[in-house]
N, C-alpha and C positions, 0 to 999 in steps of 0.2 A: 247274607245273615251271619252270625257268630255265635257260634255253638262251644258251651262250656260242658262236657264232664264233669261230675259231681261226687266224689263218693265220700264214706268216711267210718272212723272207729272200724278198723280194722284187725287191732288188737292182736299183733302177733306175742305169739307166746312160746314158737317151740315147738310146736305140736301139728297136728297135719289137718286138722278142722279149718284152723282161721286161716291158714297159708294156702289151703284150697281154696275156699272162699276167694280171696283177693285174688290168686291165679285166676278165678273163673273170670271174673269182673274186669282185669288187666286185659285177657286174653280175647273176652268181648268186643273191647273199645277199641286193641288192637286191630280185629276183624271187619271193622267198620268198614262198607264202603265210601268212604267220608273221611277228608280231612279235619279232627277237630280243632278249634283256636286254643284250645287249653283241657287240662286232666287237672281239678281240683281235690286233693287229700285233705279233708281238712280235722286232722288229729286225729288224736290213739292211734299211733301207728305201734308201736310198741305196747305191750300186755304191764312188763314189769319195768319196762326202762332198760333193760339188758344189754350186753352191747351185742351178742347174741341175735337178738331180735333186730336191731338196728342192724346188721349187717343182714340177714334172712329180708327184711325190707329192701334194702338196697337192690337184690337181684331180685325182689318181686314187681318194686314198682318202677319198674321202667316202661320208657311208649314212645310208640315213634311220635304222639303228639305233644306240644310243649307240654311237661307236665310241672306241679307246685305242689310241695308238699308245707305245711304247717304243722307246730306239736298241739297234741294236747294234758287233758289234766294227765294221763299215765303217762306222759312222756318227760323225759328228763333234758333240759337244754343242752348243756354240756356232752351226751353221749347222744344227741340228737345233730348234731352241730357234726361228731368226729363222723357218727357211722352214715347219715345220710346228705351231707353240705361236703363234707370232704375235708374238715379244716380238723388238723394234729392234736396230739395229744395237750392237754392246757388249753380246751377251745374254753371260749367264753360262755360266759351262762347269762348273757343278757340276752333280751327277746329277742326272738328268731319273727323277726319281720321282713320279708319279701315281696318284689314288686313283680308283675309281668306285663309287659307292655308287649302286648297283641296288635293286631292289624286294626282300627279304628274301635279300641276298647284298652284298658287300664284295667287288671288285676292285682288290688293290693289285698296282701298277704299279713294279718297280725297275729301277733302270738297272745291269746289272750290267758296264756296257763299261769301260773302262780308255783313257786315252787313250792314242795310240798304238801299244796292242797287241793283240794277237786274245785272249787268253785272256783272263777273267773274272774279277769280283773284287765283291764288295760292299762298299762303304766303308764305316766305321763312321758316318759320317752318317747312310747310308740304310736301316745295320738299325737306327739308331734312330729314322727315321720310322719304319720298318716295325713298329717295336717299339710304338710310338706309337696307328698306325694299330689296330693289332690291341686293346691296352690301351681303348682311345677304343671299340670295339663291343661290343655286348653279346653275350653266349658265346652265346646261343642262335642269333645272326646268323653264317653259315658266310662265313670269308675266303677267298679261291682268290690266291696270291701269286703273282706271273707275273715274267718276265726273260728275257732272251736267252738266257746260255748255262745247260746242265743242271751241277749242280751235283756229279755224279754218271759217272763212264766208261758209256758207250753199246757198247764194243764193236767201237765204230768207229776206228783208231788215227788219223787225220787229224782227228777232232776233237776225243776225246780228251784230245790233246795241248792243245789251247786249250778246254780244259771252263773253264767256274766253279773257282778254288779258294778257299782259307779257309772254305770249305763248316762246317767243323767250328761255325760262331760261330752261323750258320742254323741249323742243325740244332739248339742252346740256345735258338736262342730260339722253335721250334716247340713245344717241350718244355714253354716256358711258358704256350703259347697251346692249347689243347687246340681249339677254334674255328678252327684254320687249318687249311683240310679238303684242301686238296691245292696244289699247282706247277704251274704252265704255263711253258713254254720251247720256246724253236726253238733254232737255230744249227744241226742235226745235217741239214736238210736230208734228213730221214725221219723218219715217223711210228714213233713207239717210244712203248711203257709200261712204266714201272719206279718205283723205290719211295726215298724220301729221307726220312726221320726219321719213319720210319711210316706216312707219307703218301706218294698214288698224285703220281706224277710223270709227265707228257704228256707229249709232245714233239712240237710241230704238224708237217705234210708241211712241203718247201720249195714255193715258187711259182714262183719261175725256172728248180730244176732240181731233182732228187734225188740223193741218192747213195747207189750199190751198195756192200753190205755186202762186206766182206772175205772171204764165202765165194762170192761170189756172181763171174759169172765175168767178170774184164777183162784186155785185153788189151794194156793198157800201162801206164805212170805217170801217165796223167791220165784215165784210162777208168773210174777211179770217181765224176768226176761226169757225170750219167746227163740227155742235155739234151732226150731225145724221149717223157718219160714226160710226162703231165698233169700242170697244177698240180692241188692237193688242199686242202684244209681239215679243222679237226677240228672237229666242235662236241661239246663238254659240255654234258651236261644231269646237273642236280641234283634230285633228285625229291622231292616232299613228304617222304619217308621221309629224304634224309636221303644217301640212297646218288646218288655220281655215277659217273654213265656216259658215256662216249667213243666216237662213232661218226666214222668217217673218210670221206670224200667225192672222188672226183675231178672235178673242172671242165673240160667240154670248152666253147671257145669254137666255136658254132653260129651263127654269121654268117655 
């Protein structure tokens, strides 16, 4: 079977809350008795875009397992590229789309961030790597396409508001790929499962905080984000059969 790690919205800032957090979750996965096929990040890794931060990343997320990082809406391409990719000063600010090609599995990696804004966007450059990516493997080999934000309303009106849009261009081009077996995304800051162009769509815990559903009870304008719950992860497993499966975890740091 093939087992992905999951986490996300990390939100380093500087400070020793969110860097704990992540060390718990990092130091977890490391402990594993299990080799896993991949360690998915998928955005806000950075709080402000700092370089700061992007370097405090660098020595956090490392794993003896293949690991994939992606940006999100707080992250900055250009200081994303120098502090966690490795590439010099005058790196590029085009999408940070990456591939990982696993032992009978494909992990492609989109940047769905926009600069300067929260909400979501896929450029038409990167659905046509993605388009690429997918074209370039053979049907029998399952793709799992990951990014920041979900493509799709959550339920949640605060994020919502800043999903993934232009969704409609994805969803054509899933259409053509019968081998693209499902979506991974954060941004929502809770674990949710729901469905995007026929395919199961994930949505990892957050790591620095969660947030309470709109039934759920708060008692002011910023009491839905939830900062004394555990960080959490998801991991995916894809089974000889074919069928994947979603188990969710919380991470207590025991220091």
């Amino acid at each position: 079977m093939i087992v992905i790690a999951h986490l996300s919205d990390i939100h380093l800032d500087g400070g020793p809350r969110a860097a704990d957090r992540t060390r718990a979750v990092m130091e977890y996965l490391d402990a594993l008795p299990y080799d896993l096929d991949a360690v998915l990040v998928s955005g806000d890794i950075a709080d402000h875009a700092a370089a700061a931060e992007y370097e405090e990343a660098a020595k956090l997320l490392r794993s003896r397992h293949p690991l994939v990082v992606c940006p999100g809406n707080h992250d900055e391409r250009a200081a994303f590229r120098q502090g966690l990719l490795g590439e010099g000063a005058g790196a590029s600010a085009a999408p940070v789309d990456q591939v990982l090609r696993g032992d009978g599995f494909v992990l492609a990696v989109c940047d769905s961030s926009v600069p300067g804004e929260d909400h979501g966007l896929l450029e038409e450059a990167t659905l046509a790597w993605l388009d690429g990516v997918l074209s370039g493997t053979p049907r029998e080999t399952p793709v799992l396409v990951a990014f920041h934000h979900p493509p799709v309303p959550l339920h949640t009106p605060y994020v919502d508001d800043i999903r993934q849009f232009g969704e409609e261009r994805l969803a054509a081009l899933a259409e053509r790929h019968p081998h693209l077996t499902a979506f991974l995304c954060g941004h929502a800051h809770t674990a949710a499962a729901t469905t995007f162009a026929g395919r199961p769509l994930l949505v990892a815990p957050g790591v620095v905080s969660t947030l309470r559903l709109p039934w759920e009870i708060q008692t002011g304008p910023g009491h839905h984000v939830h900062l004394d719950e555990p960080p959490a992860v998801a991991f995916h497993v894809l089974g000889e059969d074919g069928r994947l499966t979603t188990h969710y975890r919380v991470v207590v740091d025991r220091r």
